[in-house]
C-alpha positions as CSV (number, residue, x, y, z in Angstrom):
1,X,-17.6,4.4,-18.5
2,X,-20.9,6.3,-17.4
3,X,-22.5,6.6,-14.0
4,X,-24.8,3.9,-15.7
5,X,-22.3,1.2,-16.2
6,X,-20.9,1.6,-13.2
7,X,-23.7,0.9,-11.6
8,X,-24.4,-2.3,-13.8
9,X,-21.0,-3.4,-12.9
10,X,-21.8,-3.3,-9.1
11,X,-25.4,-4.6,-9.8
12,X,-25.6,-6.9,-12.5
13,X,-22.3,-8.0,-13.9
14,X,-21.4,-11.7,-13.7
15,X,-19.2,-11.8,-10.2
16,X,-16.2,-12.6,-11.8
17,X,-16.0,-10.9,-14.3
18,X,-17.1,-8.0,-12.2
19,X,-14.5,-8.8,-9.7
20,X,-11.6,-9.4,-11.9
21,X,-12.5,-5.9,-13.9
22,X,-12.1,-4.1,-11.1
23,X,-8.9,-6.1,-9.6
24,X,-6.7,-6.6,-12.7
25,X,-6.2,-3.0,-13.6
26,X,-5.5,-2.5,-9.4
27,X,-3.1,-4.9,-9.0
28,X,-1.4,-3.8,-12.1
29,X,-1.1,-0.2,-11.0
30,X,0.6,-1.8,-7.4
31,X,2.8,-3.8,-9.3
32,X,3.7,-0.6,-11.4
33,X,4.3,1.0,-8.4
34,X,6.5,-1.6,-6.6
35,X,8.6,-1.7,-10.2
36,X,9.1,1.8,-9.5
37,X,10.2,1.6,-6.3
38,X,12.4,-1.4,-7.1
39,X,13.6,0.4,-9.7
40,X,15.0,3.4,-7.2
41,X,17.1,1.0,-5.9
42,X,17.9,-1.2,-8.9
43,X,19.4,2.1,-10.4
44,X,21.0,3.2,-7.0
45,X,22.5,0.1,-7.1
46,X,24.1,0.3,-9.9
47,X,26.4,3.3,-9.1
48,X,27.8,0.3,-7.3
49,X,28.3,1.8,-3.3
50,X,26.3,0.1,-0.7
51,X,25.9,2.9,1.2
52,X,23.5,5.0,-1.2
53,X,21.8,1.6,-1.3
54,X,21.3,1.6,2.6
55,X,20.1,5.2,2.7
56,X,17.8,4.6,0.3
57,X,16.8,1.4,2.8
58,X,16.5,3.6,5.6
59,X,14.3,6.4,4.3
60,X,11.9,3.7,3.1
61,X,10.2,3.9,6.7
62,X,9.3,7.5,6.6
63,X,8.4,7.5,2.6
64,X,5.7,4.6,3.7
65,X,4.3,6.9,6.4
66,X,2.6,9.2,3.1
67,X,1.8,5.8,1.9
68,X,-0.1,5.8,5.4
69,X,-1.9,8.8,5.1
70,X,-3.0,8.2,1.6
71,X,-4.7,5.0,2.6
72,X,-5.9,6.9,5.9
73,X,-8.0,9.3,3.7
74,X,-8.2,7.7,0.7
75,X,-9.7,3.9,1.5
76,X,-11.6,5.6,4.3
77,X,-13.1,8.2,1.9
78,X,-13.5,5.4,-0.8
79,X,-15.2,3.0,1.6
80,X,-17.7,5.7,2.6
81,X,-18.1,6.9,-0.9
82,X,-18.9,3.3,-2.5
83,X,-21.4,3.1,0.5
84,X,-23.1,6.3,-0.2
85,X,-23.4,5.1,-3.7
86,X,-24.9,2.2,-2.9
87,X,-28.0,3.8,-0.4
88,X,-28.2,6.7,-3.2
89,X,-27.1,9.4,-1.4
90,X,-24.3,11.0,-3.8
91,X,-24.1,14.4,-2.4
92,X,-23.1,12.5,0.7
93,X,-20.6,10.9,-1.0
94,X,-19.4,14.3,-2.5
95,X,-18.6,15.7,0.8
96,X,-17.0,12.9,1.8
97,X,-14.6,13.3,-1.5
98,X,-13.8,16.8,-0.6
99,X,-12.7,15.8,2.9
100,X,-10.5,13.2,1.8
101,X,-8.6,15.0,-0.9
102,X,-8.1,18.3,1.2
103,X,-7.5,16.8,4.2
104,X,-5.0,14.4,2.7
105,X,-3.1,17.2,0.9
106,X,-2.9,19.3,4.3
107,X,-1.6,15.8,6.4
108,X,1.4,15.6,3.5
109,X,2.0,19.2,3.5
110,X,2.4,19.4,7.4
111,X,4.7,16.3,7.7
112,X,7.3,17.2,4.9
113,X,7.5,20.3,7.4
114,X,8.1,18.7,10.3
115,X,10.4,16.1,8.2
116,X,12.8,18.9,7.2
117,X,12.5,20.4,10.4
118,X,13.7,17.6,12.4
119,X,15.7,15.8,10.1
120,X,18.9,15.7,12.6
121,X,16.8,14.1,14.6
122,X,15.1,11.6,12.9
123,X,17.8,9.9,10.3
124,X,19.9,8.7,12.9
125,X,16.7,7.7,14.5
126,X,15.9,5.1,12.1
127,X,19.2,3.6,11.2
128,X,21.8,6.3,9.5
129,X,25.3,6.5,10.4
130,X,28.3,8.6,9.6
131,X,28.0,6.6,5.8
132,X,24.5,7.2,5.2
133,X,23.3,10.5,6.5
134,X,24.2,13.2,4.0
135,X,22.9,10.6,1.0
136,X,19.4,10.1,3.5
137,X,19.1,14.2,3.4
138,X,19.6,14.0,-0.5
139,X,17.1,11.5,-1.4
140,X,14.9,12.9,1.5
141,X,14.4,16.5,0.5
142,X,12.9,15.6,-2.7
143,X,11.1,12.2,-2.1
144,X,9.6,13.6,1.2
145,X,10.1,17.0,1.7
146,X,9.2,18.6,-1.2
147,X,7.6,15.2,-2.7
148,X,5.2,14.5,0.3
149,X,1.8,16.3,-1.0
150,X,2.1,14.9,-4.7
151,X,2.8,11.2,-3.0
152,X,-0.1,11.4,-0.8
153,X,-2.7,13.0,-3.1
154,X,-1.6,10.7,-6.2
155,X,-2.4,7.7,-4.4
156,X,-5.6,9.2,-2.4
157,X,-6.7,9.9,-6.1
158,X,-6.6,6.7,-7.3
159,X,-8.7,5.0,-4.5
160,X,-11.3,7.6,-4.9
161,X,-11.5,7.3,-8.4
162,X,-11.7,3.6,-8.1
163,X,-14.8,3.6,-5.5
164,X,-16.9,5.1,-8.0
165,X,-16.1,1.8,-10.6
166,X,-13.6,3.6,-12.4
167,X,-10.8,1.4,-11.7
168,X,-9.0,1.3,-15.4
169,X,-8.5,5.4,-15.1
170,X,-7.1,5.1,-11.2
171,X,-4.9,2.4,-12.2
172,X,-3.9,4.5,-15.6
173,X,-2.6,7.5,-13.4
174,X,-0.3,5.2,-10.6
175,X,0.6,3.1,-13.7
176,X,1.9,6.1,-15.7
177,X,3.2,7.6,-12.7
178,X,5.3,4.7,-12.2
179,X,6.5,4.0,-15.9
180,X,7.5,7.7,-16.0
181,X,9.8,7.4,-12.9
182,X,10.8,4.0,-14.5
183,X,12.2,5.9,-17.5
184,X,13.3,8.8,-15.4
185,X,15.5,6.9,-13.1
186,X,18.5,6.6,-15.3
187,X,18.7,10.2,-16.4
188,X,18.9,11.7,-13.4
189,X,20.9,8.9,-11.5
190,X,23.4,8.1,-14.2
191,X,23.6,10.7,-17.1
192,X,22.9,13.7,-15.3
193,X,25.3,11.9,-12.4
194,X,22.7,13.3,-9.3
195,X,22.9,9.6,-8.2
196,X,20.5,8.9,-5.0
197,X,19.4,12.6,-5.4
198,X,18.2,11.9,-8.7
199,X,16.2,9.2,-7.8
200,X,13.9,11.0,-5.5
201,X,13.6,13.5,-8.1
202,X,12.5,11.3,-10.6
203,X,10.1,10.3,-8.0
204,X,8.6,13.7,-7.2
205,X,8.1,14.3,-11.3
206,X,6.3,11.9,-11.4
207,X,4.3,11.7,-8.2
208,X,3.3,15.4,-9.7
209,X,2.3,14.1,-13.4
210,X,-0.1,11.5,-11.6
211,X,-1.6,14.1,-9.9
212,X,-1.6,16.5,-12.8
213,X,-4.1,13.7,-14.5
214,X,-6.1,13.0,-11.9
215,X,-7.4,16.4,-11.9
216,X,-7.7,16.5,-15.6
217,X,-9.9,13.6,-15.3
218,X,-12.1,14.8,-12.4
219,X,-12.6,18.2,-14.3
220,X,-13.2,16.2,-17.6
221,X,-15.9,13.9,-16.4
222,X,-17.4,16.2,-13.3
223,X,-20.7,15.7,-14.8
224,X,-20.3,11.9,-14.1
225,X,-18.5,11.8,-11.1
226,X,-19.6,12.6,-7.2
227,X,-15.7,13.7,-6.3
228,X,-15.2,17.5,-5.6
229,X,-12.4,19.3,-5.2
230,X,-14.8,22.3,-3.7
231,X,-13.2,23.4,-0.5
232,X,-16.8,24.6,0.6
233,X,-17.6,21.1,0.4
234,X,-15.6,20.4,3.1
235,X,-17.3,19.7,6.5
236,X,-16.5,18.5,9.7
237,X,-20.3,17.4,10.7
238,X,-22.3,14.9,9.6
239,X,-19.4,12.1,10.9
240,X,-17.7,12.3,8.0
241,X,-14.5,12.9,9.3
242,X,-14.8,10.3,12.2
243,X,-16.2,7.5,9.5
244,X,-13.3,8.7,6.8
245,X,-10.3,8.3,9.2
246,X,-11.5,5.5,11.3
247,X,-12.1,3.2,8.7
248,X,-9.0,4.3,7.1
249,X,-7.1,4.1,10.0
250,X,-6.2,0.5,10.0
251,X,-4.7,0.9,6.8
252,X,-2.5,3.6,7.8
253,X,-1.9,2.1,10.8
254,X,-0.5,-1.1,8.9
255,X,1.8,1.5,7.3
256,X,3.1,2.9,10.9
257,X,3.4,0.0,11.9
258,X,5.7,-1.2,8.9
259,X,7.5,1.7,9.3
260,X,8.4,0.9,13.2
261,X,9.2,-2.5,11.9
262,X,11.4,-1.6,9.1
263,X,13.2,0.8,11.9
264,X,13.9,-1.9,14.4
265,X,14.9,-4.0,11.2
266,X,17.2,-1.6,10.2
267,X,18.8,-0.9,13.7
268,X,19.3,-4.2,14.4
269,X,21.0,-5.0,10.8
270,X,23.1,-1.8,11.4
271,X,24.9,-3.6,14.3
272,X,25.9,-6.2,12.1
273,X,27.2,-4.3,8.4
274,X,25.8,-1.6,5.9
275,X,25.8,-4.8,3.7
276,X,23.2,-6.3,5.8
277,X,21.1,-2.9,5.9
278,X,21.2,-2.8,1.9
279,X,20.6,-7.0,2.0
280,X,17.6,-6.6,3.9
281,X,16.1,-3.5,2.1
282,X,16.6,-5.6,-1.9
283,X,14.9,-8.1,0.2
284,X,12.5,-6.4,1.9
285,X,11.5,-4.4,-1.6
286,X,11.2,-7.7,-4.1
287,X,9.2,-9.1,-1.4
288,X,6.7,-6.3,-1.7
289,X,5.8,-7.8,-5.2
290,X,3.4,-10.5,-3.1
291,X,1.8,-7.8,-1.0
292,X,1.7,-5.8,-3.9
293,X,-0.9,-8.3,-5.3
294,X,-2.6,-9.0,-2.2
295,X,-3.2,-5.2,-1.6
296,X,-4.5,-4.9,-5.0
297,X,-7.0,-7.5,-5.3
298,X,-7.9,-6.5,-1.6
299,X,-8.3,-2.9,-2.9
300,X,-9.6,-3.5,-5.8
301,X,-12.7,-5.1,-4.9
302,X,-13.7,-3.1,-2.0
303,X,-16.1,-0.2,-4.0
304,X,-18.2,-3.5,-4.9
305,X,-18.2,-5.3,-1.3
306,X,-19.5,-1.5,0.0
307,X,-22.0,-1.1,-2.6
308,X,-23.7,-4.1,-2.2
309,X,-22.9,-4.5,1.5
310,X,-25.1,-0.9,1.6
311,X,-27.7,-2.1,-0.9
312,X,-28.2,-5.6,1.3
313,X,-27.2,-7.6,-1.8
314,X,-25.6,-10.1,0.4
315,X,-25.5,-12.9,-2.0
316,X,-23.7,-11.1,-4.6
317,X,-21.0,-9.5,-2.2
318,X,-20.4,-13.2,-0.6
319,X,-19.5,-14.5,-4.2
320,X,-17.5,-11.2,-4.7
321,X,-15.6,-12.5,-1.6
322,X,-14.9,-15.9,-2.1
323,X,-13.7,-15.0,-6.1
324,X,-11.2,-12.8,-4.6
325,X,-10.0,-15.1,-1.9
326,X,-9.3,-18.2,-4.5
327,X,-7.6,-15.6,-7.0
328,X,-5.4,-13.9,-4.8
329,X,-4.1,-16.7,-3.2
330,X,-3.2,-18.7,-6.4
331,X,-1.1,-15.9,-7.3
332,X,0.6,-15.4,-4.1
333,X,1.3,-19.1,-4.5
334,X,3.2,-18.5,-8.1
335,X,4.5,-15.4,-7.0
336,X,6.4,-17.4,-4.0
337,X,7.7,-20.1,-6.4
338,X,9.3,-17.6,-8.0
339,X,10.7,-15.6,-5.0
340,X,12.0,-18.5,-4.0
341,X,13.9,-20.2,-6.5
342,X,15.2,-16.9,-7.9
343,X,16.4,-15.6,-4.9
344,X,20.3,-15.1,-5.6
345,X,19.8,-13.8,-9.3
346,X,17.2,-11.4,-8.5
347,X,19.7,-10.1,-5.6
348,X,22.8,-10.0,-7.9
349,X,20.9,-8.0,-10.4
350,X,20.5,-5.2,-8.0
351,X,23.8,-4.6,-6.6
352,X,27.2,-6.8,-7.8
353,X,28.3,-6.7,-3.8
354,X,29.3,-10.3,-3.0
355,X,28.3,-9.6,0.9
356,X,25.5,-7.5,0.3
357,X,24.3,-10.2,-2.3
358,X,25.0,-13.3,0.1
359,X,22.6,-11.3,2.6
360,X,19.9,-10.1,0.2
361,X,19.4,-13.9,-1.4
362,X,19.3,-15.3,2.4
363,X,16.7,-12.9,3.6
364,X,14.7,-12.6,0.5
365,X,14.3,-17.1,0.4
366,X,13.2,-16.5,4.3
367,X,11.2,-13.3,3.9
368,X,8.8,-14.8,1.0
369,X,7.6,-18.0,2.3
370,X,4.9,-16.9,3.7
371,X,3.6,-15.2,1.0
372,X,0.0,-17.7,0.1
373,X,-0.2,-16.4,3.8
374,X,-0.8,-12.8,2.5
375,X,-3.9,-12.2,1.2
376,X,-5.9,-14.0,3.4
377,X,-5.3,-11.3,5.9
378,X,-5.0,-9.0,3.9
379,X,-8.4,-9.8,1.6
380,X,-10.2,-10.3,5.3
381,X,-9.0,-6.3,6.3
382,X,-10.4,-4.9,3.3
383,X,-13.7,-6.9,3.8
384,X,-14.0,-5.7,6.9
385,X,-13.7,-2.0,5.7
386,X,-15.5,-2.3,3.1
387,X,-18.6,-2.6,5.6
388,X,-17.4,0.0,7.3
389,X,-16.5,-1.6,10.4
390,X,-13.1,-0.4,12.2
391,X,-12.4,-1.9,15.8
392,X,-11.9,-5.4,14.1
393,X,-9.6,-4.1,10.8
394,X,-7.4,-2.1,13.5
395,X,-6.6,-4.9,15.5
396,X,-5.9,-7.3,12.9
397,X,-3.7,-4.8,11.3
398,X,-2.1,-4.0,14.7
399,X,-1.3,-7.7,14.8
400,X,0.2,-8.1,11.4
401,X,2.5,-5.2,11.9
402,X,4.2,-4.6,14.8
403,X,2.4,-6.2,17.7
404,X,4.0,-9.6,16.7
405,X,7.0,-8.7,14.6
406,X,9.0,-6.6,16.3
407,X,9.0,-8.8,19.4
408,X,10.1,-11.7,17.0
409,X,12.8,-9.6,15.4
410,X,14.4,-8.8,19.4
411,X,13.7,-12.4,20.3
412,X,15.0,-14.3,17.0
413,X,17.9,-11.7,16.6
414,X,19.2,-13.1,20.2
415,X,18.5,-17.1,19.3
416,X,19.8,-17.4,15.9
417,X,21.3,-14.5,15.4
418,X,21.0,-12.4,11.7
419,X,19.0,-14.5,10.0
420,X,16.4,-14.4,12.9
421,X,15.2,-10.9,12.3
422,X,14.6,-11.8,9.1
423,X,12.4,-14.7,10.3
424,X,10.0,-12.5,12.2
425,X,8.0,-11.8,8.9
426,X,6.6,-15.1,8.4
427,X,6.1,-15.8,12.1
428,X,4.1,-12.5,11.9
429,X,2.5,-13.4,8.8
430,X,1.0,-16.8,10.2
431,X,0.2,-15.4,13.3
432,X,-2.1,-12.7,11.2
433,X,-3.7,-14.8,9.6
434,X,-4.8,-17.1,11.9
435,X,-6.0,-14.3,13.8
436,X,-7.5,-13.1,10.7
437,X,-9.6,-16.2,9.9
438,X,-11.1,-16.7,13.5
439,X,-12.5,-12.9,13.5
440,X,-13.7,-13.5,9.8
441,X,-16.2,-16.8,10.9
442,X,-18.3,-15.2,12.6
443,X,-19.2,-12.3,9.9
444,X,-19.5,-14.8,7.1
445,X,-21.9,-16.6,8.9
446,X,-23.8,-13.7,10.0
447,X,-24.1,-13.0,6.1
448,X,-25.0,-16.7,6.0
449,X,-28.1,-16.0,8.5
450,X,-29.2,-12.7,6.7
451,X,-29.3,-14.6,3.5
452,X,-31.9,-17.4,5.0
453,X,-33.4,-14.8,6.5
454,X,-34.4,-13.5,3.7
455,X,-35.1,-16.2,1.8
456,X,-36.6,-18.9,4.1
457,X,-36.5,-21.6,1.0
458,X,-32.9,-21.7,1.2
């Protein structure tokens, strides 16, 4: 796909089918990558001890944080790319590429140092024991330490690639990244016997071959594309930085926020068993297939809200929006159906534990009911993005993570005991939304206005 067709496809293309080319290869690349991560633990799981399990659970929170900082450089820098496209300005957009990509690599670089650094520290911090610790440092050293700047960069990648309309290529490179850990988790975990350890490492490989395409593609089509990997195109002026990381920020913030969540999850399942830390982390991670779809049709359609959001095409980006709102919430709807009714199977299949299992299927059935609840919020975050605006994405995403949550969690844990913590999710999840919807009005109907504006017939 050429410069030109990319253009067409934020122009002229039918909404839909504009829409859906750019979300169907995004959400498949997120599913990908949730399979991936399922599949750490799927083949964990099967060494059959509930305590590699749990560490694997418990270093989830500080392998989301890259997922942070990817989504702190890499929708900011899309955002502001798409935008630049859209008013014409591409060497703009270049600069803004070169930030995002350089400064992402330096974040990951400087927190697997300060991971391994402090590692005493922090895994006891966020739920290991006597059990788990030594299996945490395993996993850790590879998956974060050594794994951080191929994670972050392989996912800044792939949003940057996609702002400029070449979604099918971003979504090649996580996809392929994720089918080659997929096929690398059994070697390493069960015939080369490195168990947990060789899970992370068949996470870094393949982190590394995502990147190792990326770069192949930006050098093969540099002619076509605005991204540069030019450190002299790095600048701090011009607010680049500031509009990069604050419109990013909410994402990432989401992410920190997740991860304090998951911590207090995990501490307060630690008081109860192991089996209830590895319950709540199969859980937790099948869960993650609804969000998976709600963050990639959100994702996925934000290069065309930008672009036409920048080029005052307001009709067109207010179809754009309401396609992506009907889709992603008929799919969250099936995708909960089957959450729910398959709830002790898809537990069972991960780990033959009868209490970890008993757990897992109870919190899994509580965690997913709230899934149709999802998008909206999520759909309504990456709208607001998209436009570049960044007080109103941060709060909501304050609100769905952490601000409500972790309260419940304290407050259900005390009323009805285990089960409660796991209800704070969907009382978070309603909470969001609602929230979400009421800040949302007011901008559709601004768009509304414009629109007349513009066209007094209407």
């Amino acid at each position: 796909m050429g410069e030109q067709e990319n253009k067409q496809l934020f122009e002229d293309t039918p909404v839909l089918k504009a829409v859906v080319a750019l979300e169907i290869p995004t959400v498949i690349s997120q599913l990908i990558t949730v399979v991936y991560n399922v599949a750490d633990t799927f083949f964990v799981g099967q060494v059959g001890d509930p305590n590699q399990v749990a560490a694997a659970s418990i270093c989830l929170p500080l392998f989301m944080l890259l997922t942070g900082m990817a989504n702190l450089f890499g929708i900011g820098g899309a955002s502001l790319i798409s935008r630049s496209l859209g008013e014409g300005d591409h060497s703009h957009a270049a600069k803004a590429s070169a930030f995002s990509i350089w400064g992402a690599g330096c974040t990951a670089f400087a927190y697997g140092v300060l991971i391994y650094a402090f590692r005493g520290f922090l895994f006891p911090l966020v739920g290991a024991n006597a059990a788990t610790y030594d299996y945490c440092c395993r996993y850790a050293l590879w998956v974060i330490v050594i794994g951080a700047v191929p994670t972050v960069l392989s996912a800044a990648f792939a949003h940057l690639v996609r702002a400029e309309g070449y979604s099918k290529q971003a979504s090649f490179g996580v996809a392929m990244g994720g089918i080659l850990n997929i096929l690398l988790d059994p070697i390493f975990i069960s015939v080369l016997r490195l168990e947990i350890a060789g899970a992370a490492i068949a996470t870094l490989l393949s982190n590394m071959a995502a990147v190792a395409y990326f770069l192949l593609l930006i050098h093969k089509k540099q002619d076509q594309l605005v991204l540069s990997l030019r450190l002299r195109d790095v600048t701090l002026k011009q607010g680049i930085p500031a509009e990069v990381m604050l419109v990013g920020l909410p994402s990432a913030v989401m992410n920190i926020s997740g991860v304090l969540s998951n911590i207090v999850m995990n501490r307060l399942m630690e008081s109860y068993s192991n089996e209830a830390v590895a319950g709540i982390g199969i859980a937790k991670k099948v869960d993650v297939l609804n969000y998976a779809v709600a963050t990639g049709m959100s994702q996925g359609v934000i290069p065309l809200i930008g672009y036409n959001y920048s080029a005052k095409n307001y009709k067109r980006m207010m179809s754009a929006i309401k396609v992506t709102f009907a889709l992603s919430i008929a799919v969250a709807v099936v995708g909960t159906v089957f959450l729910l009714t398959g709830a002790g199977v898809i537990v069972r299949a991960f780990i033959d534990d009868p209490a970890t299992v008993r757990y897992g299927s109870l919190f899994q059935r509580i965690i997913c009911v709230t899934g149709p609840c999802i998008p909206i919020s999520m759909v309504i975050i990456a709208i607001f993005q998209a436009v570049g605006k960044k007080r109103m994405p941060l709060f909501l995403s304050l609100l769905r993570k952490g601000a409500v949550d972790i309260p419940a969690m304290f407050l259900m844990n005390r009323l009805i005991g285990v089960s409660g913590i796991a209800w704070a999710t969907p009382i978070a999840d309603i909470v969001s939304m609602t929230a979400a919807i009421c800040c949302f009005i007011p901008f559709w109907k601004s768009l509304r206005a414009q629109i007349a504006q513009a066209d007094p017939s209407r």
